[in-house]
N, C-alpha and C positions, 0 to 999 in steps of 0.2 A: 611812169613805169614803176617806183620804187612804193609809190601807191596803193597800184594794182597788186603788188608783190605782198605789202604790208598786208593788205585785204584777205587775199588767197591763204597766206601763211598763219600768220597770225591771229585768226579769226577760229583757228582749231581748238576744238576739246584736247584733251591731253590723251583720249583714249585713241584719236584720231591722229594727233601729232605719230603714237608711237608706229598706229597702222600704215601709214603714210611716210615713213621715215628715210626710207630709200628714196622715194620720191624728192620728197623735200632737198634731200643732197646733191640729186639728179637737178633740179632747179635750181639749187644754189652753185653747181657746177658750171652752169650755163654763163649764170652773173654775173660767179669768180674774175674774167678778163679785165673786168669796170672796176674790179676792187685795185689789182695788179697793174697790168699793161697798158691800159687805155687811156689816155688823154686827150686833151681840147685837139691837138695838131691830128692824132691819130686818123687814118683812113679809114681804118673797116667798122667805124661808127656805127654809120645806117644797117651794116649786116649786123652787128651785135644787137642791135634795138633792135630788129627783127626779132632775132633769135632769142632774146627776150622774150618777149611778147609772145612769140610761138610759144614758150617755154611755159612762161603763166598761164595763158588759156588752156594750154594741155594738161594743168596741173588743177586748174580749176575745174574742168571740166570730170578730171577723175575725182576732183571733190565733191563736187554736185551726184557722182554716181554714189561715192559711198554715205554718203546722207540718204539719199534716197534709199539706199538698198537695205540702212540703218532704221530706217522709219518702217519699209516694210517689216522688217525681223520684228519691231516692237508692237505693230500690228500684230503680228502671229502670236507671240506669249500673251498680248493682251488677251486674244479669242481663246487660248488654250485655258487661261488663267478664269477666264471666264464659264469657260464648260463645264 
């Protein structure tokens, strides 16, 4: 999980870190229980790793949009830059 997290997160441009910001807090929000409350005894384990997991693919997937929507924009100034 913490991985997956390094991956999603860390992997950002700094122009991305700053567009994503909210985000990122929103997902470390999530995490926060595993830094504090949780331990080996604890019960709500498997719901936390869920919610986890939900938390990074939701985070990753609005990554994958704003790259992509990143790539188109750069498309467009290239064609303008071009004409």
């Amino acid at each position: 999980m913490l991985r997956e997290y390094d991956e999603a997160v860390h992997t950002l441009q700094p122009i991305e870190k700053e567009l994503l910001k909210e985000k990122i807090m929103k997902l470390n929000r999530v995490l926060e229980p595993g830094h504090e409350s949780l331990n080996l005894a604890s019960l709500g384990i498997p719901d936390f790793i869920d919610n986890c997991l939900k938390a990074i693919n939701e985070f990753r997937d609005i990554k994958k949009k704003v790259r992509k929507s990143t790539g188109m924009i750069e498309d467009i100034v290239k064609s303008i830059e071009e004409a």
